[in-house]
MARSE-263709 format. One record per residue (C-alpha): chain; y negated, x, z negated. Coordinates in nm, 3 decimals. Layout:
BEGIN
(A (Y X Z))
...
end
This chain:
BEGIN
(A (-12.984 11.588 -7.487))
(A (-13.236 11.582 -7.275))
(A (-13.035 11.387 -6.988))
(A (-12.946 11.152 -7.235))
(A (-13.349 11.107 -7.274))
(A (-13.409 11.110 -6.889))
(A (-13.178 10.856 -6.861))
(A (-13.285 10.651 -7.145))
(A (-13.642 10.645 -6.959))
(A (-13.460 10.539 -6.656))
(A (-13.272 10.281 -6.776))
(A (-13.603 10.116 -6.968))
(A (-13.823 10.142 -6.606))
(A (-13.493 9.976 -6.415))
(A (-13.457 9.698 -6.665))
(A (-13.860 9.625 -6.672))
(A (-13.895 9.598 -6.294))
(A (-13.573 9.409 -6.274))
(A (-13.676 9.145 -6.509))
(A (-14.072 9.087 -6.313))
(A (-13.851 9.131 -6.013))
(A (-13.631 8.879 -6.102))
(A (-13.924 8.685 -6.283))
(A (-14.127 8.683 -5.970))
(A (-13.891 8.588 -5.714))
(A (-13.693 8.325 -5.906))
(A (-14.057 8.168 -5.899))
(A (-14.143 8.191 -5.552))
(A (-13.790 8.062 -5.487))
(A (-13.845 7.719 -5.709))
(A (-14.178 7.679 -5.569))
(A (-14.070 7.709 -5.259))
(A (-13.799 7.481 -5.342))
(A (-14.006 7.170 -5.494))
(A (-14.266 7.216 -5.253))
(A (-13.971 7.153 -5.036))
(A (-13.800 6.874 -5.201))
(A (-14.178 6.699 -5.239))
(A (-14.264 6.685 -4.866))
(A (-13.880 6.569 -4.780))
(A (-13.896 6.310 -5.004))
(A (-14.246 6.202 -4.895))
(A (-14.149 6.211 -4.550))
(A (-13.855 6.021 -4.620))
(A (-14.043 5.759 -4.860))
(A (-14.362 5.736 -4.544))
(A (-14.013 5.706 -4.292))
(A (-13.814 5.494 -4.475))
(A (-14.183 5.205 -4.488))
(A (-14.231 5.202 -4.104))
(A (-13.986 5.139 -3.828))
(A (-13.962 5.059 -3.426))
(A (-14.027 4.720 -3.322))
(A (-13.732 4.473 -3.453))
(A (-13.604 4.370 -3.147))
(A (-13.240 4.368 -3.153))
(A (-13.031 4.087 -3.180))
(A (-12.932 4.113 -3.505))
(A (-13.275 3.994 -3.600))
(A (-13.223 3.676 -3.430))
(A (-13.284 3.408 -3.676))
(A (-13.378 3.632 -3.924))
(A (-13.743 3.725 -3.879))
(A (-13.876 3.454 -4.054))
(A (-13.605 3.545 -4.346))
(A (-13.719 3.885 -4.441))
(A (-14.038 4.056 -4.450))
(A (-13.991 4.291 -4.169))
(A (-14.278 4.486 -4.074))
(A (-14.380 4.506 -3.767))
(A (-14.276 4.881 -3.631))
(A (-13.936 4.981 -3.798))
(A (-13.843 5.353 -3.717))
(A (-14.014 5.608 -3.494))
(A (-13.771 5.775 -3.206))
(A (-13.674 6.059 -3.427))
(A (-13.345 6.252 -3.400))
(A (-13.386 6.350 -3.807))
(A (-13.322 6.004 -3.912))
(A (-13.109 5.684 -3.927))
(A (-13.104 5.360 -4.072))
(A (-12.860 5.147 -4.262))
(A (-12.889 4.780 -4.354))
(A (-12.634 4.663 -4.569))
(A (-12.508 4.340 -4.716))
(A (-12.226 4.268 -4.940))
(A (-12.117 4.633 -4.913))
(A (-12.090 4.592 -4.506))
(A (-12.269 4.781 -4.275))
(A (-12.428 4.472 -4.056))
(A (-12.668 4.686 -3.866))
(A (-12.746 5.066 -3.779))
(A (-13.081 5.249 -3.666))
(A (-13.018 5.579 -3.486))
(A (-13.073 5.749 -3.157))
(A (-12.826 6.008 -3.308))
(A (-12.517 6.006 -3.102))
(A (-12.267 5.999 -3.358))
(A (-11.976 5.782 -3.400))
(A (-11.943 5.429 -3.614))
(A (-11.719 5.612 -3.882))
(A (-11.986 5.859 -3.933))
(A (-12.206 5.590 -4.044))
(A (-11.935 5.434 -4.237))
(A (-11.884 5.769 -4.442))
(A (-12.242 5.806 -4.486))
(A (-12.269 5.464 -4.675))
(A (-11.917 5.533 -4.867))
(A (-12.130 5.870 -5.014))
(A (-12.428 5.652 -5.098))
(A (-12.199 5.460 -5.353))
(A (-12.447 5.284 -5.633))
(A (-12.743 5.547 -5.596))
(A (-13.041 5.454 -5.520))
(A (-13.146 5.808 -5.374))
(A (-12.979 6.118 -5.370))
(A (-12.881 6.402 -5.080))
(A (-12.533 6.443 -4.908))
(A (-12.342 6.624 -4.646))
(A (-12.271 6.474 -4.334))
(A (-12.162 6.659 -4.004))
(A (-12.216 6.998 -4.123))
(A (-12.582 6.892 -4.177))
(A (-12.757 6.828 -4.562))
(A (-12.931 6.447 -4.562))
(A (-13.166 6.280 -4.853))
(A (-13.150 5.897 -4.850))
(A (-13.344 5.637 -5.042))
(A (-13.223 5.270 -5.108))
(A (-13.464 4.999 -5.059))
(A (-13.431 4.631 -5.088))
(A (-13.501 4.397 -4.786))
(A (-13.655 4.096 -4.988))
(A (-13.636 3.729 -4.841))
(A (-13.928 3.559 -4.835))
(A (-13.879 3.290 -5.108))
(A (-13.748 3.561 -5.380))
(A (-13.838 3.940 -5.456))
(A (-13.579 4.007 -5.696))
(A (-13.578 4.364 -5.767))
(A (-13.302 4.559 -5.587))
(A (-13.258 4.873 -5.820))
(A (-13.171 4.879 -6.194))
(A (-13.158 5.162 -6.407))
(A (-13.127 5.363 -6.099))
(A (-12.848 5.169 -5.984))
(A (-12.864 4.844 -5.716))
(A (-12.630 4.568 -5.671))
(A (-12.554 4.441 -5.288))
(A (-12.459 4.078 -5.384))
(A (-12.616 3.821 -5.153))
(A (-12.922 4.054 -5.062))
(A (-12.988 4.343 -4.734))
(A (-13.069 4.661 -4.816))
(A (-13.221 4.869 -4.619))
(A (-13.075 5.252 -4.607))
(A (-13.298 5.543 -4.471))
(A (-13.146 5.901 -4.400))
(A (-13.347 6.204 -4.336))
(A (-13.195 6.535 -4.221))
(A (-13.319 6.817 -4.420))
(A (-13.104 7.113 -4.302))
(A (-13.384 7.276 -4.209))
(A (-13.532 7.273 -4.516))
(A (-13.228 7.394 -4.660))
(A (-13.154 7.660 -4.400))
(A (-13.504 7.784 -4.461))
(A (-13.402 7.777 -4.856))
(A (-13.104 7.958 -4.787))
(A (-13.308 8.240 -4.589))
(A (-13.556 8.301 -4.865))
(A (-13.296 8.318 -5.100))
(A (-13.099 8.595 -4.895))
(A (-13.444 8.765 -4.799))
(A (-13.587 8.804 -5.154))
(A (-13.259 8.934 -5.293))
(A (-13.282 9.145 -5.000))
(A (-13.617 9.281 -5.062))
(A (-13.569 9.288 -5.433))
(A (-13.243 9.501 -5.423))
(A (-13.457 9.773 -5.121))
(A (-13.766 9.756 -5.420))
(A (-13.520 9.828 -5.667))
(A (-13.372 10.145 -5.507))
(A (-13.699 10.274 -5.395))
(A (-13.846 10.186 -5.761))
(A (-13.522 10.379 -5.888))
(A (-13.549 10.726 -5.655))
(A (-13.929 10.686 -5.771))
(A (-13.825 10.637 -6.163))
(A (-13.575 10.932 -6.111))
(A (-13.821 11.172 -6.020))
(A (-14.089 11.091 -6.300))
(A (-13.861 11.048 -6.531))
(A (-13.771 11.392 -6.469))
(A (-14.086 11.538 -6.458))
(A (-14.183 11.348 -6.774))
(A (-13.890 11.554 -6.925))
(A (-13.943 11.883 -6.817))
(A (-14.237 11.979 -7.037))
(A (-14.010 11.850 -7.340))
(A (-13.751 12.026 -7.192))
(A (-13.976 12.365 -7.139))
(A (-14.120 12.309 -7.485))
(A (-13.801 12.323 -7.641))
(A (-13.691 12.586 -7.454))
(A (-14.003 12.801 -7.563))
(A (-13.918 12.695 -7.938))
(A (-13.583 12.861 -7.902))
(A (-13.685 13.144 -7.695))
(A (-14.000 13.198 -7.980))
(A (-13.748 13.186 -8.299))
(A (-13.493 13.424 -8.104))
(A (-13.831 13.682 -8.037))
(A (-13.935 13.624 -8.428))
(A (-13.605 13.704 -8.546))
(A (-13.586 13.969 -8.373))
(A (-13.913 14.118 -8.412))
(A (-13.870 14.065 -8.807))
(A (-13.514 14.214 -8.786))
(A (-13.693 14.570 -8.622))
(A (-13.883 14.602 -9.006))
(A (-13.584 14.500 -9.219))
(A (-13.356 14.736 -9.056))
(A (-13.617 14.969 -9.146))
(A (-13.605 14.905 -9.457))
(A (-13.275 14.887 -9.503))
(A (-13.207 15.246 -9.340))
(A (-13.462 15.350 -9.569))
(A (-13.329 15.237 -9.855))
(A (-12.948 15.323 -9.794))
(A (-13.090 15.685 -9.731))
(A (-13.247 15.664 -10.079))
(A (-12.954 15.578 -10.262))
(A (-12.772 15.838 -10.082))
(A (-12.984 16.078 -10.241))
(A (-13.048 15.924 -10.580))
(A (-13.012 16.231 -10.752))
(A (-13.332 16.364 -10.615))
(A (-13.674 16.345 -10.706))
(A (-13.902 16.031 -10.589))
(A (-14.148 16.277 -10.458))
(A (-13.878 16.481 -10.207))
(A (-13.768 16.121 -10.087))
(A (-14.149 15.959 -9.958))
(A (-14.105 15.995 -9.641))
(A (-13.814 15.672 -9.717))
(A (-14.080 15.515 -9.858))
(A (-14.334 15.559 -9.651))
(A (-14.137 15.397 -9.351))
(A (-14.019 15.109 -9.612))
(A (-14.392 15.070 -9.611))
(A (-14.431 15.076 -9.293))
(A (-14.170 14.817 -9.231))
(A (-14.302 14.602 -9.480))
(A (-14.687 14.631 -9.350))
(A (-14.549 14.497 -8.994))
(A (-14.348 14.220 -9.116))
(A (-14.621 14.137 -9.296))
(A (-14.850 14.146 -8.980))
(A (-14.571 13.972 -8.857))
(A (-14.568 13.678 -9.073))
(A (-14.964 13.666 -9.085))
(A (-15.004 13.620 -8.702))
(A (-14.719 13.327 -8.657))
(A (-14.920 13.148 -8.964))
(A (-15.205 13.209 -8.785))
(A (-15.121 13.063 -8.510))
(A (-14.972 12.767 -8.682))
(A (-15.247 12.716 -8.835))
(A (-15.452 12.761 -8.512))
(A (-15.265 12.451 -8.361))
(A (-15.312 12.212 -8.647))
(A (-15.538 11.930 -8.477))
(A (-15.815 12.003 -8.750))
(A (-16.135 12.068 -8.558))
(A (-16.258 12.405 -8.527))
(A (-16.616 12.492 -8.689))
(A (-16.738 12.519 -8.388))
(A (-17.122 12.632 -8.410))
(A (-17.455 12.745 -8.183))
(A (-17.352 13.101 -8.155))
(A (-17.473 13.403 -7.917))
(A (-17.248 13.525 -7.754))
(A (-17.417 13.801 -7.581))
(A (-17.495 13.937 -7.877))
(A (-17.121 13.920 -8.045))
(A (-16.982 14.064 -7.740))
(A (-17.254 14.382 -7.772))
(A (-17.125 14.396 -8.119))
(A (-16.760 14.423 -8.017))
(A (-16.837 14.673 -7.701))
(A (-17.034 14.919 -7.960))
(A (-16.725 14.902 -8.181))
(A (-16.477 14.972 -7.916))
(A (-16.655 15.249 -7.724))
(A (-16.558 15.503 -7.938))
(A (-16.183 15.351 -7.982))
(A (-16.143 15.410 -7.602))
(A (-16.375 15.704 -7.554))
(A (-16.054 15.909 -7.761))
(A (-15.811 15.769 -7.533))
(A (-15.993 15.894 -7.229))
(A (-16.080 15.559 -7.089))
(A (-16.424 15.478 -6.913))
(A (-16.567 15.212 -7.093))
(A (-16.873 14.985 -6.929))
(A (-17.034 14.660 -7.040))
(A (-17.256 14.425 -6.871))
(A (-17.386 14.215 -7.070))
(A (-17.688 13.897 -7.003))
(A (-17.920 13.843 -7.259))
(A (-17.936 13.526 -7.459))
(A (-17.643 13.347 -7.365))
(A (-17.556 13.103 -7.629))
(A (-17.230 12.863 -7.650))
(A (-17.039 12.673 -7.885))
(A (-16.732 12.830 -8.114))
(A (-16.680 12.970 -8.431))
(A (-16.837 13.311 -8.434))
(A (-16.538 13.539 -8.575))
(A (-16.277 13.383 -8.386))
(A (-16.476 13.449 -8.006))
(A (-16.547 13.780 -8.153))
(A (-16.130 13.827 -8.279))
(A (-16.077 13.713 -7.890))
(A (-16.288 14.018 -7.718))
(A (-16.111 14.228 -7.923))
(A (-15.813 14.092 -7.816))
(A (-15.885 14.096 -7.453))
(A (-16.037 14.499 -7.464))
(A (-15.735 14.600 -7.711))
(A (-15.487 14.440 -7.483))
(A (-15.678 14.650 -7.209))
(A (-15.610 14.939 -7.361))
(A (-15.255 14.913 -7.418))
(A (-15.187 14.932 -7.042))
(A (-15.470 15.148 -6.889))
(A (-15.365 15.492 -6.817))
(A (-15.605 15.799 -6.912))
(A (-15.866 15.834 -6.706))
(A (-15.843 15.446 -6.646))
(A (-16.119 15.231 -6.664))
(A (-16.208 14.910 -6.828))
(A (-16.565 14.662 -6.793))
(A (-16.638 14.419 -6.985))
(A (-16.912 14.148 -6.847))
(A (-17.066 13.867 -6.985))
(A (-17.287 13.659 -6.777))
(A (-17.420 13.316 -6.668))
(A (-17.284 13.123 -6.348))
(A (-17.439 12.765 -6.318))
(A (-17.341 12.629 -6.633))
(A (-17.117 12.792 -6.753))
(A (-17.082 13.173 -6.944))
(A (-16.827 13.386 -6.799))
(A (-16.653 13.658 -7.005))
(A (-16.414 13.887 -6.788))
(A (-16.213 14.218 -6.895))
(A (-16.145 14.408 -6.587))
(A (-15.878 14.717 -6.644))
(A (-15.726 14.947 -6.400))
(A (-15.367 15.027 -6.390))
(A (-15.046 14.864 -6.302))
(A (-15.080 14.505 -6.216))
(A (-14.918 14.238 -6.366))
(A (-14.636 14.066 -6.090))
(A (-14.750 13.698 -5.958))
(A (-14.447 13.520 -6.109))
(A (-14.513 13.704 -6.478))
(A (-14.906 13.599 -6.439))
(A (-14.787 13.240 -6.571))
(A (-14.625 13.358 -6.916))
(A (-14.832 13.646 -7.016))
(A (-14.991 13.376 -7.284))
(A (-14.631 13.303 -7.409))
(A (-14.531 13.382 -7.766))
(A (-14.397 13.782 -7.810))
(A (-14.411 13.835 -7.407))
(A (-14.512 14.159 -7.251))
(A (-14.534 14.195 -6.900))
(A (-14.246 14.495 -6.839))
(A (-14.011 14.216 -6.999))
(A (-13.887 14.482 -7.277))
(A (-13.922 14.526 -7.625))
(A (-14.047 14.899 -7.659))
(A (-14.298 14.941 -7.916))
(A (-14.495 15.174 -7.648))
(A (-14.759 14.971 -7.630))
(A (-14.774 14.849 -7.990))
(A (-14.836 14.483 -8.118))
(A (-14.619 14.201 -8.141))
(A (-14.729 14.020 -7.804))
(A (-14.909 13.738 -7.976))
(A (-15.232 13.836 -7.944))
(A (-15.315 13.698 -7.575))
(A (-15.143 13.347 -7.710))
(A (-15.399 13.377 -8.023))
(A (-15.646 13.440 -7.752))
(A (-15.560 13.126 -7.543))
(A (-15.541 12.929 -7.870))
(A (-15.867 13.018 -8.011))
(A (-16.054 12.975 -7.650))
(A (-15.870 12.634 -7.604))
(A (-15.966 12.461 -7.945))
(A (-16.352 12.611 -7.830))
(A (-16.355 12.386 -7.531))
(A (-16.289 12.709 -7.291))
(A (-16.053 12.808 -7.056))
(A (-15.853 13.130 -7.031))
(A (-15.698 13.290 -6.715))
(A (-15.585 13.615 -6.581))
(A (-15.523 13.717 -6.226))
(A (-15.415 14.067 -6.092))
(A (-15.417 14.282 -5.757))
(A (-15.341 14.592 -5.661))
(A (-15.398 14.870 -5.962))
(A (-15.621 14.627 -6.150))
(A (-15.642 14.324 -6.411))
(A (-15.881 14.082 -6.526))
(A (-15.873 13.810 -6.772))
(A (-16.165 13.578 -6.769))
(A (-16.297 13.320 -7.022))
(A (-16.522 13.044 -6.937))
(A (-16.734 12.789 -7.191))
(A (-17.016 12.568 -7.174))
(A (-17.357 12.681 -7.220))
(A (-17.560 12.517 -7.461))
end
């Protein structure tokens, strides 16, 4: 399932980036590309208007014929020139050394167009038609596109353009280049987040599964009870209900737990509903002297040492019963797990802006890599299930809950024979 959804996330990033990939390039390719074609046809247009001085005989007897300007074609080795009449090559313009039937062939490939680009040699050529008009007519050489030879020159210019189209050719092969190295690096880089974007669904879902296996199995401790209880009843029906209470007494028992049970997992449903918390002025030194006074005696009977320091007048913002259901969370859960003749401290002070609450207990510590899931759902720290310690293990995830939705933060660190949780909010 959730491979399926990495993937699905993967595939969506690939095909974005492909598509401005593609989008991008294919526009710096056809920008490129008439930017290209524009200055080649200008160049041929600007080449195909001036010339070298008409001084070959085949102008003899014809200057005062045709309006010939007076420079024909610069010494370039990018062009040649074709004048035509009748559909016969009369006359050709080049300094390029190539032979008479390449000319012919590149006239045969001009056919009726009036412009147009061909192959010749190996190399790519534009060409533009253009009419050589006699001095006592300018009929119009092209029509439609098209030009007719009868009784009239034309005038044929060629311009080599293979660089241009070499160039073409290597921005073509260097974007797709580029695009396909973006691509992989843009898919490793995909992989990875898409991964991590996964991982606290996957961890989520895992926790679901791991928290309804715990609840069924911490509601399945008091129905087994019960059951026991019961079947041990029955056995003994004949007797009186008075010789059989101690049944009911642990049917009572297993009902009071499950109903515990069932109280704290609402509780902390409700606890995560989005609803805002009535979250008030409150003073928190004096709930937490409240809390100490009520717990002294609690631990003075399990032979712990018990201290509290406590500022004066420290005031935050939280719902009153719920910070004072947290303390007692934090000094219950430090009694669970310091030995007799252990010690816990309670302190409550200021630091910059902030109050600090911390519940220091000696005894074992908690290992490093169990420090990150002591707020989990029905986890205690030896990893077992043994009602030694009592509880259900929810109370230091009702903690976290409550502090959370209070703007606070919880955490808990441990060393050598001692633990501390500490709670941190905003002073008003």
């Amino acid at each position: 399932m959730f491979k399926k959804l990495r993937n699905s996330m993967l595939r969506f990033n690939m095909i974005t980036l492909t598509s401005v990939i593609l989008i991008a390039f294919t526009a710096v390719f056809l920008i490129s590309y008439l930017n290209m074609e524009r200055d080649n046809q200008k160049k041929l247009q600007s080449i195909s208007s001036l010339g070298r001085t008409a001084n070959h005989p085949f102008w003899e007897g014809r200057k005062e014929m045709f309006l010939i300007p007076d420079r024909f074609a610069a010494e370039q080795a990018d062009t040649f020139f074709l004048f035509v009449r009748n559909g016969k090559i009369e006359y050709v313009d080049s300094y390029l050394d190539f032979n008479d039937s390449v000319y012919r062939e590149a006239w045969g490939k001009v056919g009726n167009s009036s412009s147009g680009k061909i192959s010749l040699e190996g190399q790519q050529w534009v060409f533009t038609v253009k009419p050589l008009s006699a001095t006592s007519q300018r009929d119009p050489l092209t029509t439609n596109g098209q030009f007719t030879t009868s009784g009239q020159y034309i005038h044929v210019t060629f311009l080599d353009v293979t660089s241009s189209s070499e160039l073409l050719r290597v921005l073509f092969f260097s974007l797709l280049i580029i695009g396909l190295i973006v691509s992989m690096f843009f898919f490793l880089i995909s992989y990875k987040f898409a991964a991590r974007a996964v991982q606290p669904i996957e961890e989520g879902y895992e926790k679901q599964k791991q928290f309804v296996a715990d609840a069924s199995h911490e509601l399945r401790t008091p129905l087994a009870i019960i059951s026991a209880n019961v079947d041990a009843i029955e056995a003994s029906g004949e007797e009186s209900v008075d010789s059989q209470k101690q049944w009911f007494a642990y049917i009572h028992n297993g009902i009071e737990r499950s109903e515990k049970l069932v109280d704290t997992l609402l509780y902390l449903a409700r606890a995560e509903d989005p609803l805002p918390e009535n979250n008030l002025p409150m003073n928190l030194s004096h709930i937490s002297e409240t809390v100490s006074a009520s717990m002294e005696a609690v631990l003075y009977d399990s032979k712990i040492s018990f201290r509290a320091t406590i500022d004066e007048n420290i005031h935050i913002s939280g719902d009153e019963e719920k910070i004072k259901q947290v303390l007692y969370i934090l000094l219950d859960n430090a009694k669970k797990y310091t030995p007799a003749g252990g010690q816990i401290e309670l302190s409550v002070r200021r630091e910059h802006d902030m109050a600090v609450v911390r519940a220091t207990n000696t005894g074992s510590e908690i290992d490093a890599d169990e420090l990150p899931r002591i707020f989990d759902r029905f986890y205690r720290p030896d990893g077992s299930r043994s009602q030694d310690t009592g509880g259900l293990g929810l109370g230091l995830s009702i903690a976290k809950t409550i502090v959370e939705n209070s703007g606070g933060e919880i955490s808990a660190e441990s060393a050598v024979g001692q633990t501390t949780f500490t709670l941190k909010f905003k002073l008003l």
